[in-house]
C-alpha positions as CSV (number, residue, x, y, z in Angstrom):
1,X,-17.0,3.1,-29.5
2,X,-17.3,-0.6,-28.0
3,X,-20.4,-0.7,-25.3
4,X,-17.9,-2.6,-23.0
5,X,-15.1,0.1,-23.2
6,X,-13.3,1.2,-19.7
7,X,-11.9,4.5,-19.2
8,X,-9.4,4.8,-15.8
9,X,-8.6,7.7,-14.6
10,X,-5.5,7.6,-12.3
11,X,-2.3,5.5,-14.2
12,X,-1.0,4.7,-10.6
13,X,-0.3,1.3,-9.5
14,X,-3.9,0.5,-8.6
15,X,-5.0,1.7,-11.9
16,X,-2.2,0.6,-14.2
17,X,-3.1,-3.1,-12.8
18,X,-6.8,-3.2,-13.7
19,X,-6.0,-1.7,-17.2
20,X,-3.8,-4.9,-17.7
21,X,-6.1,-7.1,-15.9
22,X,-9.0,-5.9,-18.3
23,X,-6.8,-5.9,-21.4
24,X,-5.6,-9.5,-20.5
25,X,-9.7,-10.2,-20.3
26,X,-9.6,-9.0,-23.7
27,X,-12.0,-5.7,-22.7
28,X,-10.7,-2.6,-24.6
29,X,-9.7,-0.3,-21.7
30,X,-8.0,3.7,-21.9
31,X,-6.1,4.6,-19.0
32,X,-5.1,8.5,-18.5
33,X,-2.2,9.3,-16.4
34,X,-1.6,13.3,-15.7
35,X,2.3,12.3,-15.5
36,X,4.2,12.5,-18.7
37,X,5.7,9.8,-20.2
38,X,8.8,8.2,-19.2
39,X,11.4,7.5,-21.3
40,X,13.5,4.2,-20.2
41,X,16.1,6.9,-19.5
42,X,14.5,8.8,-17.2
43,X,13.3,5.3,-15.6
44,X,16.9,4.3,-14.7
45,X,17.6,7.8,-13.6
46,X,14.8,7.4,-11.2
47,X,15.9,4.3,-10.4
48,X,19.1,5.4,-9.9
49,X,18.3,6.5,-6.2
50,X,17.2,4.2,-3.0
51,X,13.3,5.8,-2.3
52,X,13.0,5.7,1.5
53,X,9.4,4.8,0.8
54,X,8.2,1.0,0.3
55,X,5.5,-0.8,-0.4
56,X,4.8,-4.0,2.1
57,X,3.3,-5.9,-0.6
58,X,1.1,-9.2,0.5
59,X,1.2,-12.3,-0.6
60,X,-2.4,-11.5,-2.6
61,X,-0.6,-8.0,-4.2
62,X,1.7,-9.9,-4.9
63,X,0.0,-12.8,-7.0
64,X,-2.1,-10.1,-8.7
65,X,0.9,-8.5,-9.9
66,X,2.3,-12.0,-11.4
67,X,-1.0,-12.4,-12.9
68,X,-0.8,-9.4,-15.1
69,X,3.1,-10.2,-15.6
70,X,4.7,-7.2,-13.8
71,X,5.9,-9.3,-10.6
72,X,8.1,-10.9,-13.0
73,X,10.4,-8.3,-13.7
74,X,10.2,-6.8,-10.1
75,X,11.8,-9.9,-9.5
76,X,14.7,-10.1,-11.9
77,X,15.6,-6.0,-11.5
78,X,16.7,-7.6,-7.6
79,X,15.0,-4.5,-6.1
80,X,12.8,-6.1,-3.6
81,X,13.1,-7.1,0.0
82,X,11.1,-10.4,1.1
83,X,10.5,-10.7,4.7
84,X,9.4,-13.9,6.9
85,X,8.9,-12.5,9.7
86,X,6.9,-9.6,11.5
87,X,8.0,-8.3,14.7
88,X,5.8,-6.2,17.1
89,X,6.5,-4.7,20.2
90,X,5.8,-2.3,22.6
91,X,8.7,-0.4,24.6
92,X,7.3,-0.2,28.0
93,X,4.7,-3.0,28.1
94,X,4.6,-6.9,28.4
95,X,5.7,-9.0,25.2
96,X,6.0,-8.8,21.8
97,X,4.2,-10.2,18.9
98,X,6.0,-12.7,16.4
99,X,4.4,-13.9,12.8
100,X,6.3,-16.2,11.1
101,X,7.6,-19.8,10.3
102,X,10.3,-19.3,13.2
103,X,7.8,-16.8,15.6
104,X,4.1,-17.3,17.4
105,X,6.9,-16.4,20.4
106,X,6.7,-13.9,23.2
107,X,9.7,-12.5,25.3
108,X,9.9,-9.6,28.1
109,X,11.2,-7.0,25.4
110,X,12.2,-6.2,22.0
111,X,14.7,-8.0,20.4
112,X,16.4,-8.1,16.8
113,X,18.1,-11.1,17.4
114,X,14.8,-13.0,16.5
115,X,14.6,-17.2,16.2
116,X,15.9,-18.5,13.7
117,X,14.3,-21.8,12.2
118,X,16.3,-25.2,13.6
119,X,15.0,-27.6,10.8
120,X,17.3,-25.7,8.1
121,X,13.9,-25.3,6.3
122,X,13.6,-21.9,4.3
123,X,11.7,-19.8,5.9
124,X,7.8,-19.0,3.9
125,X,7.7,-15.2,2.7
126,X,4.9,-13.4,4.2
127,X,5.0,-10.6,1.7
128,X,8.2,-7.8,-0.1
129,X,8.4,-4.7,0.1
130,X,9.2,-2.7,-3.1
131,X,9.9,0.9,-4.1
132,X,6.9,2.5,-5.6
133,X,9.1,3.6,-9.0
134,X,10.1,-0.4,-9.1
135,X,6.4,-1.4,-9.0
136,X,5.5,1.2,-11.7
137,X,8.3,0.7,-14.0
138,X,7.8,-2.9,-14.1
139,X,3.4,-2.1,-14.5
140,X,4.5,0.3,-17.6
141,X,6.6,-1.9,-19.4
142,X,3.3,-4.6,-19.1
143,X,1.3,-1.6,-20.6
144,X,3.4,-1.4,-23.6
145,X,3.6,-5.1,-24.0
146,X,2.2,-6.3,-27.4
147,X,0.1,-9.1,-25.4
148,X,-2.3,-6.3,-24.5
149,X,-1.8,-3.6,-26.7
150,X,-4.5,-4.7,-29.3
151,X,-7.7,-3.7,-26.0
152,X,-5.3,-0.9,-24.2
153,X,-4.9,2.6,-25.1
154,X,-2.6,4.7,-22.6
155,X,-2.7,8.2,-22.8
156,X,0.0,9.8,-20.8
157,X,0.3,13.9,-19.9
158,X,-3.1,14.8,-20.2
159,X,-5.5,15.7,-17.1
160,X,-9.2,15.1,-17.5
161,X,-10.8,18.4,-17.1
162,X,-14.7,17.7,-17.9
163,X,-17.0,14.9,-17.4
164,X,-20.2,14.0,-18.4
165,X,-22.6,11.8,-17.5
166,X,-25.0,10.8,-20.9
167,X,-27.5,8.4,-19.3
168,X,-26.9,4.8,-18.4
169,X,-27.3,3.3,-21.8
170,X,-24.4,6.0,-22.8
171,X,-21.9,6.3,-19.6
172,X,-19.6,9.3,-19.4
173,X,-17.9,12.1,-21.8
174,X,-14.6,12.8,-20.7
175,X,-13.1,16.2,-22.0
176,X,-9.2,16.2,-21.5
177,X,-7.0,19.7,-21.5
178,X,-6.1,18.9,-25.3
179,X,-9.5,19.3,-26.3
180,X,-9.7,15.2,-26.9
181,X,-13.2,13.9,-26.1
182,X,-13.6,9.9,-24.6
183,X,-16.6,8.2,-24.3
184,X,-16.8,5.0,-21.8
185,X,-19.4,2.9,-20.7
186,X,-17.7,2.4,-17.3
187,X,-15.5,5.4,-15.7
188,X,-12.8,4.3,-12.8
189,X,-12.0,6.8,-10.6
190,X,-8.1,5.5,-9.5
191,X,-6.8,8.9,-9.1
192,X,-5.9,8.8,-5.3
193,X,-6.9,10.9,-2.1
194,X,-7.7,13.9,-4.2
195,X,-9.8,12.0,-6.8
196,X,-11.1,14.6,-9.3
197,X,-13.4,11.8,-10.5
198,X,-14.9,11.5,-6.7
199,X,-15.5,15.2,-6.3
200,X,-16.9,15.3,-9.7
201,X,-19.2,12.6,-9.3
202,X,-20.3,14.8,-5.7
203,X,-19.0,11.6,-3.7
204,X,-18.5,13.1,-0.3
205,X,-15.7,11.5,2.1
206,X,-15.8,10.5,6.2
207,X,-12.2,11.7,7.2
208,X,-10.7,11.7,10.2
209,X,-7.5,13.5,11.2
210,X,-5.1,12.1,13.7
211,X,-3.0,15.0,13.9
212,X,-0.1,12.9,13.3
213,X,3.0,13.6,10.9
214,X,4.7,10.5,9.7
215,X,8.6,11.1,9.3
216,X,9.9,8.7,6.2
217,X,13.3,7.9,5.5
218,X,16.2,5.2,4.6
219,X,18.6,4.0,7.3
220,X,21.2,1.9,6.9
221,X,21.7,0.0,10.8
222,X,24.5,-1.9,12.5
223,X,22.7,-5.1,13.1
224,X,21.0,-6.3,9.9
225,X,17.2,-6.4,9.4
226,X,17.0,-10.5,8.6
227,X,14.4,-10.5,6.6
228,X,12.1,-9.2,9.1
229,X,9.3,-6.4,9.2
230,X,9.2,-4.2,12.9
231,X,7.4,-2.1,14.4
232,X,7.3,-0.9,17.4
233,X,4.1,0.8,19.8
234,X,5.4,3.9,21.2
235,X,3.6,6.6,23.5
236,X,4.1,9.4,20.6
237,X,3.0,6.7,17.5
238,X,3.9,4.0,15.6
239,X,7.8,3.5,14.4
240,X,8.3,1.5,11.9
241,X,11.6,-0.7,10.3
242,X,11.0,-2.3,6.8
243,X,13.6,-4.4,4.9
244,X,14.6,-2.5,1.8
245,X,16.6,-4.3,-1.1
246,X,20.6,-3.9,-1.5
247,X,21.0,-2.1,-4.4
248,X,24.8,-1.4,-4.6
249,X,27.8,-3.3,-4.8
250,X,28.8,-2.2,-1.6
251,X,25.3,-3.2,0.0
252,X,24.8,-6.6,-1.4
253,X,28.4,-7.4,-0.1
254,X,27.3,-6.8,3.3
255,X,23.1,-7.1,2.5
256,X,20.2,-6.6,4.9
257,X,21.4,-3.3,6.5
258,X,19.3,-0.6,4.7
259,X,15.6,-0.4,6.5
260,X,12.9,2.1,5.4
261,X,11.4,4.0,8.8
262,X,8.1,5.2,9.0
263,X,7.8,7.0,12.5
264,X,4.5,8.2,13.4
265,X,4.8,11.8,16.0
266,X,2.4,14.4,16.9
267,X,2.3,17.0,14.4
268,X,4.4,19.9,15.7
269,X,6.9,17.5,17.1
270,X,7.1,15.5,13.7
271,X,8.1,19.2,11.6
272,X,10.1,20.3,14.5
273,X,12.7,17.0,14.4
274,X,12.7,17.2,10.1
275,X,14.1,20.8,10.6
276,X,16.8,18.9,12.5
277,X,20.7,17.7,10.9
278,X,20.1,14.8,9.8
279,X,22.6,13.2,12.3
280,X,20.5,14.7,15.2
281,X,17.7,12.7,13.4
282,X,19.2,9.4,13.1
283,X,20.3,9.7,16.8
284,X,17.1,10.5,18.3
285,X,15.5,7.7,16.1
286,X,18.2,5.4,17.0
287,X,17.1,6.1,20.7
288,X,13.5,5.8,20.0
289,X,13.7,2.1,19.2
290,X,15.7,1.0,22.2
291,X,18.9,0.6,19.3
292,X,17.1,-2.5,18.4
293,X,19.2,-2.5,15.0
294,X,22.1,-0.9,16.4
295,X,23.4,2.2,15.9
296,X,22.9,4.0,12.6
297,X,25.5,4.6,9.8
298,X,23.9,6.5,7.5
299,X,20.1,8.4,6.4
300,X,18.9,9.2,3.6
301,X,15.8,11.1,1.6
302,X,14.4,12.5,5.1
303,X,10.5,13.2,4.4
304,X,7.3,14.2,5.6
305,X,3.4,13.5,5.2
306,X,0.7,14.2,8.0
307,X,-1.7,11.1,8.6
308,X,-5.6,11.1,8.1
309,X,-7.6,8.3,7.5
310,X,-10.6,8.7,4.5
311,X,-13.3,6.8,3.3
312,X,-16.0,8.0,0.5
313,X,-19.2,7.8,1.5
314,X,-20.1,5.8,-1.7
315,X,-17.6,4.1,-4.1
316,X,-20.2,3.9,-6.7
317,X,-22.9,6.2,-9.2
318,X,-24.3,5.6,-12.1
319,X,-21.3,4.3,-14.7
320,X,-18.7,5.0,-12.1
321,X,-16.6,3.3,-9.6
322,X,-14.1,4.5,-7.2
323,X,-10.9,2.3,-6.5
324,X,-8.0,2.2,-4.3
325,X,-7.1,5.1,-2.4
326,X,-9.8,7.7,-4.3
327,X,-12.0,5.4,-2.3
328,X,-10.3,5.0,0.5
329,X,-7.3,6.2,2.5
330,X,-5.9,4.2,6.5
331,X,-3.4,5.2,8.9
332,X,0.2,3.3,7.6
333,X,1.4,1.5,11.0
334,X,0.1,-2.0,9.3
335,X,1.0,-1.0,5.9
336,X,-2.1,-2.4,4.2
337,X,-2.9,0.9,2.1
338,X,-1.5,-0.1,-1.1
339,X,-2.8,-3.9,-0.3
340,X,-6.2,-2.7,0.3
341,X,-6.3,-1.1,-3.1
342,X,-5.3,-4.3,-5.3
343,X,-8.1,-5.9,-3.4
344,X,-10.3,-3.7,-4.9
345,X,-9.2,-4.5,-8.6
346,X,-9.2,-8.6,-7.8
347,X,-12.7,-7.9,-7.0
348,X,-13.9,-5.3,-9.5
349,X,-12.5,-7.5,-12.4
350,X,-13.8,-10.6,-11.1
351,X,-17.1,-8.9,-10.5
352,X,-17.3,-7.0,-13.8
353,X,-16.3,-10.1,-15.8
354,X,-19.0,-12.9,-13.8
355,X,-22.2,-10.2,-14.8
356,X,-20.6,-9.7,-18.1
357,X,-20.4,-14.0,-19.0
358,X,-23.6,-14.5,-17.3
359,X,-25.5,-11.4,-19.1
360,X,-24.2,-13.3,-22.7
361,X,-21.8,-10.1,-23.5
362,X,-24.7,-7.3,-22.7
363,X,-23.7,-6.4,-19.4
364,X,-20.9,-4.8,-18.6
365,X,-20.7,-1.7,-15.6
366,X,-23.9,-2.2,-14.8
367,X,-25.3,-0.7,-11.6
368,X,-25.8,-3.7,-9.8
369,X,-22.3,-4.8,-11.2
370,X,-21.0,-2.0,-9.3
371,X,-22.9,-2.0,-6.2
372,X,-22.0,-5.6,-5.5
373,X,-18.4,-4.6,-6.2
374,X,-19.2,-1.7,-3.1
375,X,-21.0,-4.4,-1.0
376,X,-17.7,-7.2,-1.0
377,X,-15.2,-4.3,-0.6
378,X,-16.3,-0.8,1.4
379,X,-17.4,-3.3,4.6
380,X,-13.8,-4.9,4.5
381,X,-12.0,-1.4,4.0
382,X,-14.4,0.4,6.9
383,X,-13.2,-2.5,9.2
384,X,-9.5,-2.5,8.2
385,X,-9.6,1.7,8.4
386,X,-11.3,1.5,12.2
387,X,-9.1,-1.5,13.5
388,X,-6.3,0.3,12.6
389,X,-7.3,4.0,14.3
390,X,-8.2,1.5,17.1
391,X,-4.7,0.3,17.4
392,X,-3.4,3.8,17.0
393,X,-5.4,5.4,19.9
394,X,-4.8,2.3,21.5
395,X,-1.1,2.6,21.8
396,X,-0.3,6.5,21.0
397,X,-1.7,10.0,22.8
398,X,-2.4,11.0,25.8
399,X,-5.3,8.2,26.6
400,X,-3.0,5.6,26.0
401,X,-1.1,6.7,29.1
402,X,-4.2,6.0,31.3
403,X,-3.3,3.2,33.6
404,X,-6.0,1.1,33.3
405,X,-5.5,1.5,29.1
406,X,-2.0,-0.1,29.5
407,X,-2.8,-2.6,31.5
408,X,-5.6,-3.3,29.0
409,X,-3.2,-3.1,26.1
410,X,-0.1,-5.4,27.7
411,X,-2.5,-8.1,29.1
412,X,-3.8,-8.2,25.5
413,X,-0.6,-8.3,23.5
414,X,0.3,-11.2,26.0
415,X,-2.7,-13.6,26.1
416,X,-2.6,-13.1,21.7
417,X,0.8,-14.1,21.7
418,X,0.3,-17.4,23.4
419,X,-2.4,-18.2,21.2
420,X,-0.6,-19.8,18.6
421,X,-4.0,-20.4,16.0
422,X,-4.6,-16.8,16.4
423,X,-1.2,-15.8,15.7
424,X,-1.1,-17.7,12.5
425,X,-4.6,-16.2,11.9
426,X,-2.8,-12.6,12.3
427,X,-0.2,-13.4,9.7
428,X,-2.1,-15.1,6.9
429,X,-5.0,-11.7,7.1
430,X,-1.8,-9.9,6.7
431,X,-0.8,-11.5,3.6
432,X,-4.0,-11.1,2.0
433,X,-4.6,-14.9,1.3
């Protein structure tokens, strides 16, 4: 076994893009997914099917993912939805807030007729959002790719069931349920909120609950979503409107009408309305955002998932390192989850491969590797996972009703919409660049 070898645990999005990052940086890397194997068949049966859930991908996601090739075929399978814009607004307060080439704009109220650029310039895309299956599909055809197959080794169907640690010198033993036995110098935890690697490492987690249910599901609307992101602040939580890509012949002949919703209610009010038709649904959702997209024509793959943020307490041990959402999990209403995590591999490969260079080859997973990875990235994702609670006990529950809170809250949304330096501060943090 090569001192330098990588085993991730978790063959997810986060984790299938650091394997090909590392292969790319010609470092052997295994990556274990528990999932079996797809065949291309089963791929374009998945596929098959509009998910209701997206991924707002930034600008930075975005870039990584061209880096390690799959962006490329996102792009040509046509099933992404770019947006220049983002809209926020709140229902009963002062203003709204714009991003864009055609925004830094306030008005009075919602309002999906949003400005449209007068120089006949085409407008700069702030980020895409993509189905998680169209992310992973194009991330597992990389994974196969014969650029990268000579330093990656996927193992698919197989749950780790043991580790252990063997000294620093050594790393970790990794026993899976086939009675297969890994050694790695470096183990990556990228198995999400559950992370067996986390609780087997004795990594404890800060979590909050914000007794919240987020309802998820695909609309299509009477006005069309040109190319822009909403949401809006409402008493009961954030609702969200995301662009999602026309994938029929009947959609792409009148395109920009299907819109993934993430709406944020208390919990017993959230499993209540799912037990609902799912006309009832689509009216009382049509009503909860003013119909600022019209009335809606159709729904589709109605879901549920109550909301917690989570942070572990460390994201490193000895020969271990936690990434994406096994180190961290945030509320959804400024869709940065996914985002968060590819920040993490950016700077976990960049950090792994500057000690590795600069140690002449003889480095590699080192603890004070690891621990500066923890020091550039926990900070950031602390800051990101408090701002946003902030903004959601800012604008949702029963505090947010206080007078002097709304008040607070409009005068705010106001004076940052006229700032027009901040505003374009706003949007390029939001792309991740």
């Amino acid at each position: 076994m090569k001192n330098n070898h990588t085993l991730i645990i978790g063959g997810g999005i986060v984790g299938a893009t650091l394997a090909l990052k590392l292969a790319q940086d010609n470092k052997p890397v295994t990556l274990i997914d528990a999932r079996p194997k797809r065949s291309e068949a089963d791929w374009q049966q998945v596929l098959g099917q509009r998910d209701a859930r997206v991924y707002a991908l930034s600008l930075a996601s975005i870039h990584l993912l061209k880096e390690v090739g799959a962006w490329q075929k996102i792009a040509a399978s046509e099933r992404k939805a770019d947006y220049s814009q983002m809209q926020v607004w709140q229902l009963n307060g002062m203003g709204e807030l714009l991003f864009g080439d055609s925004g830094d704009s306030n008005s009075s109220t919602g309002n999906s007729n949003v400005a449209n650029n007068n120089d006949n310039t085409e407008p700069k895309m702030l980020g895409s959002m993509v189905e998680p299956a169209v992310i992973e599909h194009a991330l597992w055809q990389r994974l196969s790719a014969p650029d990268v197959s000579q330093y990656l080794t996927v193992i698919a169907g197989h749950k780790v069931v043991d580790m252990d640690w063997l000294g620093a010198t050594q790393g970790y033993r990794v026993t899976l349920d086939n009675g297969d036995v890994i050694d790695a110098r470096l183990l990556v935890g990228a198995d999400g909120r559950g992370s067996f690697v986390r609780k087997q490492a004795g990594i404890e987690l800060d979590v909050l609950d914000y007794n919240q249910t987020a309802i998820c599901c695909a609309i299509q609307t009477e006005k069309p979503h040109l190319a822009t992101a909403r949401q809006a602040m409402l008493p009961t939580g954030t609702l969200a409107l995301l662009p999602l890509a026309d994938i029929t012949d009947e959609d792409k002949a009148n395109p920009q009408h299907w819109q993934s919703i993430v709406w944020t209610l208390p919990r017993n009010q959230a499993l209540a309305l799912v037990a609902e038709h799912p006309c009832y649904i689509a009216d009382k959702l049509a009503a909860a955002s003013h119909y600022e997209l019209g009335a809606i024509h159709k729904i589709e793959s109605i879901a549920s998932f109550p909301l917690a943020a989570q942070q572990a307490k460390s994201y490193v041990a000895d020969n271990l390192v936690l990434i994406g959402d096994a180190a961290h999990g945030v509320h959804p209403l400024a869709g940065q989850g996914l985002n968060l995590g590819m920040l993490d591999v950016r700077a976990l490969s960049k950090q792994l491969a500057h000690d590795y260079n600069r140690s002449g080859g003889t480095l590699w997973g080192a603890n004070q590797t690891l621990r500066s990875y923890e020091r550039l990235r926990r900070p950031h994702n602390s800051l990101m996972m408090h701002s946003f609670s902030a903004l959601n006990w800012l604008f949702a529950g029963s505090l947010a009703q206080i007078r002097p809170v709304q008040q607070l809250r409009n005068e705010g949304m106001y004076r940052v919409s006229k700032i027009k330096p901040l505003m374009r501060l706003f949007a390029k943090q939001a792309s991740g660049v």
